[in-house]
NUPANU-216965 format. One record per residue: residue in one letter; x, y, z of N, C-alpha, C in turn. Coordinates in Angstrom, 2 decimals. Atoms other than C-alpha are relative to their C-alpha. Layout:
! residues N
resn	nX	nY	nZ	caX	caY	caZ	cX	cY	cZ
A	X	Y	Z	X	Y	Z	X	Y	Z
...
***
This chain:
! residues 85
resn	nX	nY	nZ	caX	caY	caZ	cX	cY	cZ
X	-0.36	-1.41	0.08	13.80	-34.94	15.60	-0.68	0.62	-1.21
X	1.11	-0.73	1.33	11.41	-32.55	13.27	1.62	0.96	-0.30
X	-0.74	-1.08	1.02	13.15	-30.29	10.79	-0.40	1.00	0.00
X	0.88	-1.70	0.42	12.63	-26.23	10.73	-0.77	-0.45	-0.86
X	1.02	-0.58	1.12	10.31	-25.08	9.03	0.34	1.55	-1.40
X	-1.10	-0.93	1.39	12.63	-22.10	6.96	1.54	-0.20	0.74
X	-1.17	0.16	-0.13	16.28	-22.19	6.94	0.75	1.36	-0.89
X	-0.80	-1.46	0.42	18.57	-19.23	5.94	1.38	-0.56	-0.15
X	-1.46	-0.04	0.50	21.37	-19.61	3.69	1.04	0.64	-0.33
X	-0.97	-1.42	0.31	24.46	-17.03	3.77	1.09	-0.55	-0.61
X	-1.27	0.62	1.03	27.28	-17.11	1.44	0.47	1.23	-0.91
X	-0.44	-1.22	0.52	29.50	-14.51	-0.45	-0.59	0.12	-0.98
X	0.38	-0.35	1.17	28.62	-14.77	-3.91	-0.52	-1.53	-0.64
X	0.41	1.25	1.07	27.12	-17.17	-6.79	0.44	-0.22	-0.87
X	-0.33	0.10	1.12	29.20	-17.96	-8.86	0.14	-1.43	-0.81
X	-0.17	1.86	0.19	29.92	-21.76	-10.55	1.28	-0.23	0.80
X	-1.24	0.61	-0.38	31.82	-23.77	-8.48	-0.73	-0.83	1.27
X	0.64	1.41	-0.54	31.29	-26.85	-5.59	-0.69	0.54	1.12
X	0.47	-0.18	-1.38	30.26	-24.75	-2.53	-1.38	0.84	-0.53
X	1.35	-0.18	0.58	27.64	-23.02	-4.91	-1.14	-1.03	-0.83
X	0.93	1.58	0.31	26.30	-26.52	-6.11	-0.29	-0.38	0.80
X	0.28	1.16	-1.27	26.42	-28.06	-2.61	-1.08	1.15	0.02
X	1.28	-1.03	-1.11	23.79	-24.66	-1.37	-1.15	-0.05	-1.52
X	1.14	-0.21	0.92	22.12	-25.14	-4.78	-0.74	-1.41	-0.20
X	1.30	1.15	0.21	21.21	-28.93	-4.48	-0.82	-0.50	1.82
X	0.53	-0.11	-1.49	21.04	-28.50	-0.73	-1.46	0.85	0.07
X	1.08	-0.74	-0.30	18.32	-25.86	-1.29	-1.25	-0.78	-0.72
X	0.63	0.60	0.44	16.53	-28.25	-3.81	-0.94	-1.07	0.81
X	0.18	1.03	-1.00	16.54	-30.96	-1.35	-1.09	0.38	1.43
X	0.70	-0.38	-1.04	14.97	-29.19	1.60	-1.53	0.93	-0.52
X	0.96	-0.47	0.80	12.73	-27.38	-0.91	-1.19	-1.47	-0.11
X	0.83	1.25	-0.07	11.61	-30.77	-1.26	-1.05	-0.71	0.58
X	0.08	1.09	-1.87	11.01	-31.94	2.29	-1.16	1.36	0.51
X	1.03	-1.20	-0.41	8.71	-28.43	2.36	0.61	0.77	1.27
X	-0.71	-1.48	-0.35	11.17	-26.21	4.25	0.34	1.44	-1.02
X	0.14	-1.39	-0.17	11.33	-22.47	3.78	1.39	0.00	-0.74
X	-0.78	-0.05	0.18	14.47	-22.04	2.05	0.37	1.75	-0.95
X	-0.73	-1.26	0.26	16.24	-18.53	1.99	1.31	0.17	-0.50
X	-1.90	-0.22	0.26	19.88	-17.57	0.85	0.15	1.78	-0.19
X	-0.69	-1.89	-0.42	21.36	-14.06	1.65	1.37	-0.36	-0.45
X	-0.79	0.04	0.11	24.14	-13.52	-0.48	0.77	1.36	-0.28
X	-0.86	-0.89	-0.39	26.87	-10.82	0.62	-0.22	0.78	-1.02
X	-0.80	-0.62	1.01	27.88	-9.78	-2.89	-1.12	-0.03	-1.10
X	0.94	-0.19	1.52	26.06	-8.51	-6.30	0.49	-1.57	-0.72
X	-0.69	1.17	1.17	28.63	-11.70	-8.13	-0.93	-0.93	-0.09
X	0.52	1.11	0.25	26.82	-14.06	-9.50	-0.42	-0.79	-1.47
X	0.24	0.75	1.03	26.27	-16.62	-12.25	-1.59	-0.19	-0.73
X	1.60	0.22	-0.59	22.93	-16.08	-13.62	-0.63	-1.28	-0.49
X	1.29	1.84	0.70	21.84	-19.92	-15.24	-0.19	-0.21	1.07
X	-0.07	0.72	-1.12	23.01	-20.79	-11.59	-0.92	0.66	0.52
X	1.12	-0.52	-0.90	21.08	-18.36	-9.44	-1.39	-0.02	-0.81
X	1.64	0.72	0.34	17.63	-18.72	-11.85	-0.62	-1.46	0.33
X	0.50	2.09	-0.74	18.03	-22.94	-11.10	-0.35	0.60	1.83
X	0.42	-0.15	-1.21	18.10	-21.48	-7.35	-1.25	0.43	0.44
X	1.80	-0.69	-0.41	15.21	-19.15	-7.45	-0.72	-0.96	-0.45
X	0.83	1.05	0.13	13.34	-22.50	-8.33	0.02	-0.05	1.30
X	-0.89	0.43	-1.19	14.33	-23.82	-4.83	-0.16	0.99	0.99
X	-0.09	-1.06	-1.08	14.65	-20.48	-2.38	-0.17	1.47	-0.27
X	0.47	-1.58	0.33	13.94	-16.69	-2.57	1.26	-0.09	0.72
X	-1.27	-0.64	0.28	17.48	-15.35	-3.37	-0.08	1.64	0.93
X	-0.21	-2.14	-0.03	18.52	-11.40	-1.34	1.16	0.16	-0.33
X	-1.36	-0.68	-0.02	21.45	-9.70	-2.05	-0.18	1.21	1.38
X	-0.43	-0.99	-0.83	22.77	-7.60	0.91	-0.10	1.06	0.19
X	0.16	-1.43	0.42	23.19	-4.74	-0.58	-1.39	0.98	0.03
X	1.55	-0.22	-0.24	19.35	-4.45	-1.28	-0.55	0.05	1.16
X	0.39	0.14	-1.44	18.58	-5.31	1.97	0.34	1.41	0.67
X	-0.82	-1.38	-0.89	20.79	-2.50	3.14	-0.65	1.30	-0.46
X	0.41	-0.68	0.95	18.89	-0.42	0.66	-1.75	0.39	1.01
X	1.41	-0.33	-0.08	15.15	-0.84	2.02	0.09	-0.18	1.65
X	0.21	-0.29	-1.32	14.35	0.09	5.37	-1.28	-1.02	0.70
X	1.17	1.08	-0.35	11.27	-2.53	5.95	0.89	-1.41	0.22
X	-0.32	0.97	0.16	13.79	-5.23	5.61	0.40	-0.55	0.97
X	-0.24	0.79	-1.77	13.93	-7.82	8.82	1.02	-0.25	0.33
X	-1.17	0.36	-0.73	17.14	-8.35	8.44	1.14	1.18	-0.52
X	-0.76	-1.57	0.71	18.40	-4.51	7.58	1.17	0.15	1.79
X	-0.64	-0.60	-0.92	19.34	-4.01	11.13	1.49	-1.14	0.66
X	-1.09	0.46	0.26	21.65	-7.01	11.04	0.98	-0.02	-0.64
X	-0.89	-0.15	0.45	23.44	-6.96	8.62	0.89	1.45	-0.46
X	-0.73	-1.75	-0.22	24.11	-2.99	9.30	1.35	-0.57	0.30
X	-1.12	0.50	-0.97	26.80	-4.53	11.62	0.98	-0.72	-1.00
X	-1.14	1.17	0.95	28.58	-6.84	8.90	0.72	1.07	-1.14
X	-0.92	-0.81	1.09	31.21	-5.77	6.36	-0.36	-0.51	-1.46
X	0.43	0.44	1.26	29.79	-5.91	2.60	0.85	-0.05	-0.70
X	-0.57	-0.44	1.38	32.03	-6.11	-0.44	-0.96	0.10	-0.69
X	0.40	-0.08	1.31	30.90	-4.52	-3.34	0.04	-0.95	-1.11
***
């Protein structure tokens, strides 16, 4: 069985804690293996030592931004979803 080639990671926010370690050594790992590694996260929150170790690893969006620029591939999806601020 082959492995994608990018993978898309969604998740509320970044802040410290185990489900933002598991997507931050998970993204390392597949970073590794030469997958594509994205993360779309809902919310502005975030930790920034943690999310700079990520942007090693995956090109980080926030939502919001997304929702912001009209070129963005995944603007017309997440129209449909509910953001917190």
């Amino acid at each position: 069985m082959s492995l994608p080639k990018k993978i898309l990671l969604l998740h509320g926010a970044f802040s410290l804690g185990g489900i933002e370690t598991h997507i931050l050594r998970l993204a390392e790992e597949l970073h590794g293996r030469g997958i594509e590694v994205q993360v779309l996260l809902l919310t502005q929150k975030h930790e920034a030592r943690l999310l700079a170790e990520l942007r090693q690893y995956a090109v980080v969006h926030f939502a919001a931004d997304m929702l912001k620029n009209p070129a963005s591939p995944l603007r017309n999806n997440l129209q449909c979803m509910a953001v917190m601020p």
